[in-house]
LOROVO-883907 format. One line per 5 residues: number of its first residue (from 1); their letters; for each residue x, y, z of N, C-alpha, C. Coordinates in Angstrom, 1 decimal. Layout:
# LOROVO-883907
NUM	a	X Y Z X Y Z X Y Z; ...
***
This chain:
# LOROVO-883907
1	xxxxx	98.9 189.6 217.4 99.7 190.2 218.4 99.0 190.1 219.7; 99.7 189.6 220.6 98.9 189.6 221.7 99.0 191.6 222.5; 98.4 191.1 223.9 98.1 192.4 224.4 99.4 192.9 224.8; 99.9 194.6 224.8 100.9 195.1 224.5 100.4 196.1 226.0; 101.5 196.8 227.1 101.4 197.8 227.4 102.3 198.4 227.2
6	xxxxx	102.2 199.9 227.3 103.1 201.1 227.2 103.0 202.2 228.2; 104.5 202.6 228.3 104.3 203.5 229.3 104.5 204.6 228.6; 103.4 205.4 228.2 103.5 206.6 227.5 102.3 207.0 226.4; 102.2 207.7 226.1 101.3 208.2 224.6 101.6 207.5 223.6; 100.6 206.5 223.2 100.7 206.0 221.5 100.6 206.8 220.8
11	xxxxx	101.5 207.1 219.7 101.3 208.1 218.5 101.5 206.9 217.3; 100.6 207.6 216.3 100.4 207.3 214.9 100.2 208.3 214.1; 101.2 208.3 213.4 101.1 209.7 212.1 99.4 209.5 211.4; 99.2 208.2 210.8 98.4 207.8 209.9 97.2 207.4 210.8; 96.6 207.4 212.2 95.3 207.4 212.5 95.5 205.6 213.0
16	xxxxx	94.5 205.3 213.2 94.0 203.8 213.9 93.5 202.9 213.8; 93.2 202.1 213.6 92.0 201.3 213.3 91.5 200.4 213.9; 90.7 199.7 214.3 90.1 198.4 214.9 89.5 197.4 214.0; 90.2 195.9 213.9 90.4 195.0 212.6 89.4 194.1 213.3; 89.0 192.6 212.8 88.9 191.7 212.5 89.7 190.7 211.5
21	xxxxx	90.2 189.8 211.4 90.0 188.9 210.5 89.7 187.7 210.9; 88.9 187.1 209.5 88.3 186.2 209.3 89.4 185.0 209.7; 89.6 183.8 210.4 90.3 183.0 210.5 90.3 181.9 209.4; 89.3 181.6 208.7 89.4 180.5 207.6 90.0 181.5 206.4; 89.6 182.8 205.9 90.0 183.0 204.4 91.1 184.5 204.4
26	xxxxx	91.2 185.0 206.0 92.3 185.9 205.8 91.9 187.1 205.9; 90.1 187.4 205.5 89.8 188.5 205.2 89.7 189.5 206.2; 90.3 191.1 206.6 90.4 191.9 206.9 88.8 192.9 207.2; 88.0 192.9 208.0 87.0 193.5 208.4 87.5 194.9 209.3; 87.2 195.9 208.9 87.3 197.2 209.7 86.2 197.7 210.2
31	xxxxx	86.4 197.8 211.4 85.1 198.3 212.0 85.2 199.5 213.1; 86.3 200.5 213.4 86.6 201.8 213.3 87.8 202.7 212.8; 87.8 203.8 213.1 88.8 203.9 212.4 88.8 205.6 212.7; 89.8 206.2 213.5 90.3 207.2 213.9 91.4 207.8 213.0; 91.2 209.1 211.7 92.1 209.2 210.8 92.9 210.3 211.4
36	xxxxx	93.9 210.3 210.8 95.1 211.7 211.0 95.0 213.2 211.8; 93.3 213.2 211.5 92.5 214.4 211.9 92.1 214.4 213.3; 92.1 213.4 213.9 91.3 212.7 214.7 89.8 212.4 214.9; 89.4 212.2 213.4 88.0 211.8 213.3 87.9 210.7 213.5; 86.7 210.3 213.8 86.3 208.8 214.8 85.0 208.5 213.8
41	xxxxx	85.5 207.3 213.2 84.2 206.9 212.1 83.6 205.4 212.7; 82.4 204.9 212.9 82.3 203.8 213.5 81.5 203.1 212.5; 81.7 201.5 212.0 80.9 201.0 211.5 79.5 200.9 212.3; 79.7 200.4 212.8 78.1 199.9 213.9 77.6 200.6 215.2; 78.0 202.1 214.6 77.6 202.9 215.3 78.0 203.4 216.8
46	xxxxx	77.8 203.3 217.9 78.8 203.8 218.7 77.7 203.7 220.3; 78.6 203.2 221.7 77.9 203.7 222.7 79.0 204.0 223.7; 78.9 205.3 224.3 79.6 205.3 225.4 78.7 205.6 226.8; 78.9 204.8 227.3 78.8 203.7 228.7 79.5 204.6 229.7; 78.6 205.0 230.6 79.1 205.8 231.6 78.3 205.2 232.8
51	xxxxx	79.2 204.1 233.4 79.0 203.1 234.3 78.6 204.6 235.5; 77.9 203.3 236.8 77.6 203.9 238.1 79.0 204.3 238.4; 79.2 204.9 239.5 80.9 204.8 241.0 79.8 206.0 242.0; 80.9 205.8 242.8 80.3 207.0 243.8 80.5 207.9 243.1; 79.1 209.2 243.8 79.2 210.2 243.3 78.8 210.5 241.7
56	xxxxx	78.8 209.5 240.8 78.4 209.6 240.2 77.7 208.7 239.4; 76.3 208.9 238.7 75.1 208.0 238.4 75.1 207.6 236.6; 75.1 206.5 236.6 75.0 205.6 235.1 74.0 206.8 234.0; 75.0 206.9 232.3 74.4 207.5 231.8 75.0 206.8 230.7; 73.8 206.5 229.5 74.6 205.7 228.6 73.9 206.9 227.0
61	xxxxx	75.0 207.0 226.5 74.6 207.5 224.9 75.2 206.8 223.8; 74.0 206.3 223.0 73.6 205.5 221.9 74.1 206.2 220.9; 74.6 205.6 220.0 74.2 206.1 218.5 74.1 205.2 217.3; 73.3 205.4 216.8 72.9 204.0 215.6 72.0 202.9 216.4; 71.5 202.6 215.2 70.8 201.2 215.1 71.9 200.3 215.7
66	xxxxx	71.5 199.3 216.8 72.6 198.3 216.9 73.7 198.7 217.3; 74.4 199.8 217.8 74.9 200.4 217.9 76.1 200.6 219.6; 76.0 199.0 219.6 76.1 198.9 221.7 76.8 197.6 221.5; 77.7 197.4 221.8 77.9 195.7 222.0 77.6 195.0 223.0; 77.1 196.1 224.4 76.4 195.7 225.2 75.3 194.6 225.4
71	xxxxx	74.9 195.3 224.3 73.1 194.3 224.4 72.3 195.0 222.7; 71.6 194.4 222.3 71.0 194.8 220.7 70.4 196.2 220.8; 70.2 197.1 220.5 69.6 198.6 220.1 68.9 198.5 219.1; 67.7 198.4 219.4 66.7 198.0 218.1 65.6 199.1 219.1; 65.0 200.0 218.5 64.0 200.8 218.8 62.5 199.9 218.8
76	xxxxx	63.1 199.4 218.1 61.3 198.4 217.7 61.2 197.4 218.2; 62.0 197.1 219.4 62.2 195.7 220.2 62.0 196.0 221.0; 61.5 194.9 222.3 61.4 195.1 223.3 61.7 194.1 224.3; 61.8 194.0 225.7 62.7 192.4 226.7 62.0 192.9 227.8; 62.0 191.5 228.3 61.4 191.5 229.8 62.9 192.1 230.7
81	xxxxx	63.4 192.1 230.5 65.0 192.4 231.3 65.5 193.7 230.9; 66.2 194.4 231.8 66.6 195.4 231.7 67.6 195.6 230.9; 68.5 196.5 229.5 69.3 196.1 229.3 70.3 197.2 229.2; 70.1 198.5 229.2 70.4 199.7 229.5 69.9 200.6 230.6; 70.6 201.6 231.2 69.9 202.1 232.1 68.8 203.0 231.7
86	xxxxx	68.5 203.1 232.5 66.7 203.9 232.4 67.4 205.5 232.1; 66.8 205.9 230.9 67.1 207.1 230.4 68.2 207.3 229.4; 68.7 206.1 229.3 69.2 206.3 228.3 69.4 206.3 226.6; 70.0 207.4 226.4 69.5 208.2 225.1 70.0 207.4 223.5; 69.5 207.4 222.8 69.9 206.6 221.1 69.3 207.7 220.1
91	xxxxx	70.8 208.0 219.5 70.6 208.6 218.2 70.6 208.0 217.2; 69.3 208.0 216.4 69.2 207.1 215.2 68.5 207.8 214.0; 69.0 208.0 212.9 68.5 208.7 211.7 68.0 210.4 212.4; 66.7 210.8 212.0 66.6 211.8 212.3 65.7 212.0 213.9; 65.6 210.6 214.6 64.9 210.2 216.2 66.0 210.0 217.0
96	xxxxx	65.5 210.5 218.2 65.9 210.7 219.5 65.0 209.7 220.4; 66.0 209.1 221.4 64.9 207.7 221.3 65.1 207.9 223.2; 64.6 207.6 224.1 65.1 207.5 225.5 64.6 205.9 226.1; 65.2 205.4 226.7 65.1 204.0 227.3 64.0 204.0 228.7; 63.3 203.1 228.6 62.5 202.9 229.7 61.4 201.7 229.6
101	xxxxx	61.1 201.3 230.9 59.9 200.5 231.0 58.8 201.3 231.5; 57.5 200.2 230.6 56.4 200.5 231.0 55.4 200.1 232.4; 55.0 200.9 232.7 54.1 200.3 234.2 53.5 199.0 234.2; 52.4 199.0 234.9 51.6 197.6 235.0 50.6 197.7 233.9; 50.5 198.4 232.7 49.7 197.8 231.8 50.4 198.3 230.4
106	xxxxx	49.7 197.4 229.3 50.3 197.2 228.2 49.6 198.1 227.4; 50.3 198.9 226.0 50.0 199.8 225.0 50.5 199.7 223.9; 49.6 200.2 223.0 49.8 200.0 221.7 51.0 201.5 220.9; 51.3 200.9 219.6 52.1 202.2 219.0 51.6 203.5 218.8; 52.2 204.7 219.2 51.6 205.5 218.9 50.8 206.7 219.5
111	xxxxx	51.4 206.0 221.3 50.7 206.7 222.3 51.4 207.5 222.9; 51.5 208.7 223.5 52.3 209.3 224.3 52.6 208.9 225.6; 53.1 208.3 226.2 53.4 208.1 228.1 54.2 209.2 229.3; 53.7 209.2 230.1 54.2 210.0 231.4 54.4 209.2 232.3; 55.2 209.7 233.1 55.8 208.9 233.9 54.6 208.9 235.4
116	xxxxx	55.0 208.0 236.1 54.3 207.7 237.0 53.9 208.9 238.1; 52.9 209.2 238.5 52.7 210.0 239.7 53.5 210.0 240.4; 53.6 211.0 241.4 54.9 211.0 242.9 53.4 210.6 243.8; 54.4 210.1 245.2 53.2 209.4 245.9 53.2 210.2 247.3; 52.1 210.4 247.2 51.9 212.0 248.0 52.6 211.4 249.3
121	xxxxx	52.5 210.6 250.1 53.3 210.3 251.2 54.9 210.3 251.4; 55.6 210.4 250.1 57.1 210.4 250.3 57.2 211.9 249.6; 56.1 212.8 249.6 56.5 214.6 249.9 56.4 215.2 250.9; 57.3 216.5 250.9 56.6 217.4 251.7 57.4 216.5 253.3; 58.6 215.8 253.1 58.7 215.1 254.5 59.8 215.8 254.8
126	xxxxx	59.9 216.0 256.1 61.0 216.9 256.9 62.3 216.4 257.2; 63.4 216.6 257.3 64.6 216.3 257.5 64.8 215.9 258.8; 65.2 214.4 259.2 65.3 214.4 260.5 65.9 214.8 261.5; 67.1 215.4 260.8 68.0 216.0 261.7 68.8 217.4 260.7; 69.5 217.8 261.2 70.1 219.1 260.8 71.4 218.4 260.2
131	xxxxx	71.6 218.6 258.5 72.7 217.6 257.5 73.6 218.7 257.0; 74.6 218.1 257.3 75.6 219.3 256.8 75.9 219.2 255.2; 76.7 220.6 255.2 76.5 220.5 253.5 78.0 219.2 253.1; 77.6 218.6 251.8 78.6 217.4 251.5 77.9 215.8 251.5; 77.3 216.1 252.6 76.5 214.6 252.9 75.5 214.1 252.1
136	xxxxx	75.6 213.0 252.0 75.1 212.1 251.1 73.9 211.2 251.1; 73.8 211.0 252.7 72.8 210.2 253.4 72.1 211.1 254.2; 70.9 210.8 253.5 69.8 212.5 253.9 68.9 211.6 254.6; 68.4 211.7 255.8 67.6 211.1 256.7 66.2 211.9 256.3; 65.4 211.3 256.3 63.6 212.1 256.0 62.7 211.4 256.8
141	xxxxx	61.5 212.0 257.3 60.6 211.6 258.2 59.4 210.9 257.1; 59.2 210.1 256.8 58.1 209.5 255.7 56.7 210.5 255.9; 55.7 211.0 255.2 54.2 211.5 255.9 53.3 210.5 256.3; 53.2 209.4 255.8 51.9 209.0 256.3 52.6 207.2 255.9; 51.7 206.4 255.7 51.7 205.0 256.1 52.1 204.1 254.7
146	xxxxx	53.0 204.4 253.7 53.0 204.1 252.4 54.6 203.9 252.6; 54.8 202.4 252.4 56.0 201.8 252.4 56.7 201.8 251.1; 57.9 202.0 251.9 59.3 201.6 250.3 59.8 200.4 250.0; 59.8 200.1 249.2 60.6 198.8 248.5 61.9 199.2 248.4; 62.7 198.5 248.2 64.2 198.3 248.0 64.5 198.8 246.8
151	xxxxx	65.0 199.9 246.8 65.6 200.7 245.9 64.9 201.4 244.9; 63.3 201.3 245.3 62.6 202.0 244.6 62.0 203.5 244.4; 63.3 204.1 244.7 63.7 205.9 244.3 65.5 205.6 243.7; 66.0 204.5 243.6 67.5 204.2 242.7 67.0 205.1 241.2; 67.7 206.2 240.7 68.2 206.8 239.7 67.0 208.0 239.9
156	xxxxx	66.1 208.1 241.1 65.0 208.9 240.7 65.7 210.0 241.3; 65.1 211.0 241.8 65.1 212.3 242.6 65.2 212.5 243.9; 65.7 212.8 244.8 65.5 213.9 246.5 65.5 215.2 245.9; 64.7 216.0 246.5 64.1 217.5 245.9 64.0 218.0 247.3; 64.6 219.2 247.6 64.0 220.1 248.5 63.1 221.1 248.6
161	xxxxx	62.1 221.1 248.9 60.9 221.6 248.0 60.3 222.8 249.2; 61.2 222.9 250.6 60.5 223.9 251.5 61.8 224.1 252.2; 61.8 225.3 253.0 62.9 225.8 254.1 64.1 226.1 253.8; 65.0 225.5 254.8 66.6 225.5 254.1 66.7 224.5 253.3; 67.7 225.1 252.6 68.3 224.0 251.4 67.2 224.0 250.6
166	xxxxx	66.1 224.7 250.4 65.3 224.8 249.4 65.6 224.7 248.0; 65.2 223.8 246.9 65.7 224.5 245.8 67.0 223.4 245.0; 67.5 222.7 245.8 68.0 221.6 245.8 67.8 220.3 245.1; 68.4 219.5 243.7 67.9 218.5 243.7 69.2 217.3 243.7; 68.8 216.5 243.8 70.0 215.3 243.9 69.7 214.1 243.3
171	xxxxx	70.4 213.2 242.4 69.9 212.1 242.3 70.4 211.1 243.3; 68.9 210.2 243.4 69.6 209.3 244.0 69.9 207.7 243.8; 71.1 207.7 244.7 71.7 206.3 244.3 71.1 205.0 245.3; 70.6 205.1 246.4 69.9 204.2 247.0 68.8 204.2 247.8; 68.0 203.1 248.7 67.5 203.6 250.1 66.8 202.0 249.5
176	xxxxx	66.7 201.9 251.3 66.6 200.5 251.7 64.7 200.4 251.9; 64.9 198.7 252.3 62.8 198.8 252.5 62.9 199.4 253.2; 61.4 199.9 253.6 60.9 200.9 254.6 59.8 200.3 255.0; 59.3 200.3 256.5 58.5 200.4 256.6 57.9 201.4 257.7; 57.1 202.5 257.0 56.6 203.6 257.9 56.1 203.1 259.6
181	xxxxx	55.3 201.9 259.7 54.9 202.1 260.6 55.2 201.1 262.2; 56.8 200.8 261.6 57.8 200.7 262.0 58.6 201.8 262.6; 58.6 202.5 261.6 59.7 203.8 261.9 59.4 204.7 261.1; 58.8 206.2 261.1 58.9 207.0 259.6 60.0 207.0 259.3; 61.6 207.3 259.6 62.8 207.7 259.6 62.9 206.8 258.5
186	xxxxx	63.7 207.4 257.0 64.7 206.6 256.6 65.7 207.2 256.0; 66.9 206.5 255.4 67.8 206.9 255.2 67.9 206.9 253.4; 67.9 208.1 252.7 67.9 208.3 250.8 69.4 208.5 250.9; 69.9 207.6 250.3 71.5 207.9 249.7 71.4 208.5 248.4; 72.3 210.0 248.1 72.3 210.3 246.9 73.7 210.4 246.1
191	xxxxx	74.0 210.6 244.9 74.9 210.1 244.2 75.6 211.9 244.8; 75.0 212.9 244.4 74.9 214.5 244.6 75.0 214.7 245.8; 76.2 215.3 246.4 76.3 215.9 247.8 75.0 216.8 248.1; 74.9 217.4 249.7 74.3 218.4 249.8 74.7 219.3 249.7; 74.6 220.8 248.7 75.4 222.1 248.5 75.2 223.3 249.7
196	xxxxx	73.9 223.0 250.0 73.4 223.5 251.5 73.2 222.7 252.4; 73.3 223.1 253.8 72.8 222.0 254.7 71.3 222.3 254.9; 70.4 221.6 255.7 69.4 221.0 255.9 69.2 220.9 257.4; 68.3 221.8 257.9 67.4 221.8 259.6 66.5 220.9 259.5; 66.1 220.8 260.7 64.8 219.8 260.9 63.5 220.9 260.4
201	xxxxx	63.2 222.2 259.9 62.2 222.8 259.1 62.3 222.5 257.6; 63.4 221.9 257.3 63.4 221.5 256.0 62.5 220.7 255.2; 61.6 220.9 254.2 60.7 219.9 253.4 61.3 219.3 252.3; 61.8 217.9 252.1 62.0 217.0 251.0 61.1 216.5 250.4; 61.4 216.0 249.1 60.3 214.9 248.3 60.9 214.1 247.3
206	xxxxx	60.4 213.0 246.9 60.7 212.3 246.1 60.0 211.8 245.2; 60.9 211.6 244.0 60.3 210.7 243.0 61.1 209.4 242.1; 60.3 208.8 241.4 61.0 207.7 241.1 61.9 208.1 240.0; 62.7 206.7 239.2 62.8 207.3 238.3 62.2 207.9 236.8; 62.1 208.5 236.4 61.0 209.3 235.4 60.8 208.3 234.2
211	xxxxx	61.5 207.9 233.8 61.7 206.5 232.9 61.2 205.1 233.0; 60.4 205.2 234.6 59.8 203.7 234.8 59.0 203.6 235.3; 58.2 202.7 235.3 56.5 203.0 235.9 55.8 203.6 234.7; 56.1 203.6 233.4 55.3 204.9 232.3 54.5 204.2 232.5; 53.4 205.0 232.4 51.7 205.1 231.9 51.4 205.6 230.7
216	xxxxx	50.3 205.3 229.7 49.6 205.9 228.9 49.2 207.1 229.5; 49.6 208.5 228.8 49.1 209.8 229.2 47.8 210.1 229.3; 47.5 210.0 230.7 45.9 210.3 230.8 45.6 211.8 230.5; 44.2 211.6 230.2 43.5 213.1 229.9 43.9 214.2 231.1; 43.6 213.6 232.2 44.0 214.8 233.3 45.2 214.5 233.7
221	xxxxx	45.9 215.2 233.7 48.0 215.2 233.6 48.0 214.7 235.1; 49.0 213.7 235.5 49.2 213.5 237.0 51.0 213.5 236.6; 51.7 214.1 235.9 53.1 213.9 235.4 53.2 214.5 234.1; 54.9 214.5 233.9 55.0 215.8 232.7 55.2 214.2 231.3; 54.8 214.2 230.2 55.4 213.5 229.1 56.7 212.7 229.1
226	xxxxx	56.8 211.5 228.8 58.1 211.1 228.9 58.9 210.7 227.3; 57.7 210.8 226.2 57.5 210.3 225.0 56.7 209.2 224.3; 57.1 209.1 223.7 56.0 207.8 222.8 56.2 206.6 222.3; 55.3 205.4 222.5 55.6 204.0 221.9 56.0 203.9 220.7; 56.9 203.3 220.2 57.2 203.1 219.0 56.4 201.9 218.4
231	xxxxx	56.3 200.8 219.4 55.8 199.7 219.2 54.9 199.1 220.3; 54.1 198.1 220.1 52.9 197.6 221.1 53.7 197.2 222.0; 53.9 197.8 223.4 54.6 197.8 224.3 54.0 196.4 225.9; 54.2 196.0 225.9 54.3 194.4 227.6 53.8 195.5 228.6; 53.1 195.0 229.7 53.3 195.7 230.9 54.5 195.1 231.7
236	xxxxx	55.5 196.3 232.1 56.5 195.9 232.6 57.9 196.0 231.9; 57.4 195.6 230.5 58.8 195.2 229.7 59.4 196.9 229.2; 60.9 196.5 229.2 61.9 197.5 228.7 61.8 198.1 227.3; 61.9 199.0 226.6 61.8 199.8 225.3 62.3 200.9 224.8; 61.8 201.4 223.9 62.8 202.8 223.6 61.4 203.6 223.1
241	xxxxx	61.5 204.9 223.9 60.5 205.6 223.4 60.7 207.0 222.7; 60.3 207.3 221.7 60.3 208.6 220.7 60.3 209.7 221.8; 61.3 210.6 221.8 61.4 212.0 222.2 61.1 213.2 221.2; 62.1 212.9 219.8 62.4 213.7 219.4 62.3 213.3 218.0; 61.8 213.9 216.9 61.4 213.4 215.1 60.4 213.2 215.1
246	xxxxx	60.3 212.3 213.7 59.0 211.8 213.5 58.6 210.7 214.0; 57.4 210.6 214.6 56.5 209.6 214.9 55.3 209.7 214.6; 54.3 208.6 214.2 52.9 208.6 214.0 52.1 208.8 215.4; 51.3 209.4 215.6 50.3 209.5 217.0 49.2 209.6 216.9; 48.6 208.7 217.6 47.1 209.3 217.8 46.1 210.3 217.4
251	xxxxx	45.6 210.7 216.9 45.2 211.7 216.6 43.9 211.8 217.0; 43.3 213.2 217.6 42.0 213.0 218.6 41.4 215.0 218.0; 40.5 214.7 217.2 40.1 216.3 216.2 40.9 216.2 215.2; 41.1 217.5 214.8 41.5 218.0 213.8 42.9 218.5 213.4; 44.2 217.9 213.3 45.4 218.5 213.0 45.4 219.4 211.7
256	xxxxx	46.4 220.1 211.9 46.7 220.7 210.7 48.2 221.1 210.2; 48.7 220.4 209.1 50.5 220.2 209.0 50.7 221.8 209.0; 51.7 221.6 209.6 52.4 222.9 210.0 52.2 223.5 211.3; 51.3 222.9 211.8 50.7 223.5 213.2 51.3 222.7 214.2; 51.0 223.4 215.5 51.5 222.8 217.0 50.3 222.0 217.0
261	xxxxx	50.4 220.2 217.5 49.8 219.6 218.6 50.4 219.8 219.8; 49.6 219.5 220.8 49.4 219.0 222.0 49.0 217.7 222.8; 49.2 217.7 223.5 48.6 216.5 224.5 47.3 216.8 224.8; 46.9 215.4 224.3 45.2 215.3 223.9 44.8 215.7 225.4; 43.5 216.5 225.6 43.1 216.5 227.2 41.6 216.1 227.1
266	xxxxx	41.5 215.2 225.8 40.3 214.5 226.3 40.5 212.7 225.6; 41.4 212.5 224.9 41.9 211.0 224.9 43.1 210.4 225.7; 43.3 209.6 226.3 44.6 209.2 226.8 45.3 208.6 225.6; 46.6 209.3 225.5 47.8 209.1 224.8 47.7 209.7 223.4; 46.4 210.5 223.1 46.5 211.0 221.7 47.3 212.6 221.9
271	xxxxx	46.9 213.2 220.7 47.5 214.4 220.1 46.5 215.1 220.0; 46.3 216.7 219.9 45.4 217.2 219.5 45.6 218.4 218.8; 44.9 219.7 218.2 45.5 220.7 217.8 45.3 221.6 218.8; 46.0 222.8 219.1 46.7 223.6 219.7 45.6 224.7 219.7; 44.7 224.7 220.9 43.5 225.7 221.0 43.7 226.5 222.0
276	xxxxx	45.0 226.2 222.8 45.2 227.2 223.9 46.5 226.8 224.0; 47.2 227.4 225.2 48.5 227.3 225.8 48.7 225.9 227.2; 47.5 225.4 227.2 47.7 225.3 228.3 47.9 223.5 228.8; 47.7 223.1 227.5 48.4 221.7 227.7 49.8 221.1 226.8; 50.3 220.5 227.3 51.9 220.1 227.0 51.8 220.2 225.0
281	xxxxx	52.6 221.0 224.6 53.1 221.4 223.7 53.9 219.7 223.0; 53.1 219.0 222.1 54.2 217.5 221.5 55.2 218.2 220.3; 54.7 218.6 219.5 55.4 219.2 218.1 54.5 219.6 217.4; 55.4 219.4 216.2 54.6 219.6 214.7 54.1 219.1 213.7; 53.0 219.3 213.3 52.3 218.3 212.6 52.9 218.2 210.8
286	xxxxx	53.2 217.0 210.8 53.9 216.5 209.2 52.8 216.4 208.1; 52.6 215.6 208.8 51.1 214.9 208.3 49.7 214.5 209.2; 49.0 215.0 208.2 47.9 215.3 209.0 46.7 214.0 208.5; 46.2 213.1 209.8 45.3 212.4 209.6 44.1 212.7 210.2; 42.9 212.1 209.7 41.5 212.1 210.5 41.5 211.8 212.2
291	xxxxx	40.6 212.3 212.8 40.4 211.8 213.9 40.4 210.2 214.3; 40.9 210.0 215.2 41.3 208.5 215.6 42.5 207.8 214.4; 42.7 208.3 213.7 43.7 207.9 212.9 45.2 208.5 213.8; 46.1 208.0 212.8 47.6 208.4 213.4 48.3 209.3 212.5; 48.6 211.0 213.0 49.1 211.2 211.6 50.6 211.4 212.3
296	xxxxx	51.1 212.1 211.5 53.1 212.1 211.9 53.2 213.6 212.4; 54.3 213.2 213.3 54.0 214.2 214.2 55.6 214.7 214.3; 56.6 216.1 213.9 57.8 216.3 214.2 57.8 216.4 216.0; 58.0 215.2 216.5 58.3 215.4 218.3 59.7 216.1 218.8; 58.9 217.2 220.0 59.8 218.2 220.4 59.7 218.0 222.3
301	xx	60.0 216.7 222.3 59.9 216.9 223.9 61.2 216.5 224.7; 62.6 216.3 223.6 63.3 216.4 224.2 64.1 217.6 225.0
***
């Protein structure tokens, strides 16, 4: 049957389905199926795709292995090419997986990553002019001599971090090259109106997006956790990193199952056991291995 419109509500007493057939032998393949109840069962798991528009910024949720007709969902895979947007989430078995690329150097399975430093010259910068509330195009005075590339705060943050409009965050959807010593002035388009306006005392900042640029988690924190390698990760290339379940990690001292690790604060990317409060909380320990070994770890950083 070719394509049909209607002007009205399709009703079906008996629920829905979405077929295949085989052209040589006739055979009938079902691959979802919306019953009477209105339950939604999917063979191959499921993604709903919540493209860019104005005003509002790309968010995609996974579910299943394979699970996208977009592009393959394999946790254990990895592409020089982008194939989902950055941050976005895949439910698979009992893991929570979030999408991103790694920075300029490559890591092995098993490691925790954080996202890239903010770069102290695009904080702390003043508003060029007084922005009314609604506006989109937030003008900022750059601090010091550290240029922008083209589009390289797309999906990250504008933060108001001093004065009016304090307290404020936005994502944003663009901003052009820069070059400071040309002009500090540039213009951050964000997807998020402004809900307060903004004087020239105003302090902004920015950051990228949290999902790209990852680094192996160094001993001294320069960023909060973003999750962990599943597999020996490219510098550069796209992946899926553990938030949430079991993963194997690093292990740096002494775990103990049942107990809280932490982020190691004297290995980069390991785990450690929980001797104070005062480094990032990973989960719970499943299984417990020797030092430098990997034991399994229940991850709690979503």
């Amino acid at each position: 049957m070719a394509s049909s419109t209607f002007n009205g509500p399709v009703r079906s007493e008996n629920g829905f389905k979405t077929i295949t057939k085989n052209s040589s032998t006739g055979a009938i393949s079902e691959f979802s199926h919306m019953n009477s109840s209105g339950n939604l069962f999917l063979k191959g798991g499921s993604h709903l795709q919540y493209a860019a528009a104005t005003g509002y910024g790309p968010a995609d949720l996974i579910v299943g292995k394979g699970g996208s007709q977009y592009g393959t969902v394999n946790p254990w895979a990895e592409s020089s090419t982008q194939l989902f947007p950055l941050g976005s989430e895949l439910h698979y078995g009992s893991n929570i997986f979030r999408y991103g690329q790694m920075g300029s150097g490559a890591v092995t399975a098993g490691k925790l990553v954080q996202h890239a430093a903010v770069i102290a010259n695009h904080t702390n910068m003043t508003a060029t002019a007084t922005t009314a509330v609604g506006e989109t195009a937030i003008s900022v005075e750059t601090s010091g001599d550290t240029d922008i590339t083209l589009n390289q705060y797309a999906d990250g943050y504008l933060w108001v971090n001093d004065a009016n409009g304090e307290g404020q965050t936005m994502r944003v959807k663009s901003n052009p090259a820069h070059d400071h010593s040309a002009d500090p002035s540039v213009v951050i388009t964000t997807y998020d109106p402004l809900a307060t306006a903004l004087t020239t005392s105003s302090e902004l900042s920015l950051i990228a997006n949290p999902h790209t640029g990852l680094i192996v988690a160094p001993a001294t924190e320069t960023g909060c956790l973003m999750g962990a390698t599943v597999i020996d990760m490219t510098a550069s290339y796209y992946g899926w990193f553990t938030v949430s379940g079991p993963q194997a990690l690093l292990t740096v001292g002494t775990v103990v199952v049942g107990n809280i690790c932490v982020r190691s604060g004297g290995t980069a990317g390991g785990v450690a056991p929980a001797t104070d409060n005062v480094l990032t909380e990973v989960g719970e320990v499943m299984a417990a291995r020797a030092d430098t070994e990997y034991a399994l770890v229940w991850m709690n950083l979503q």
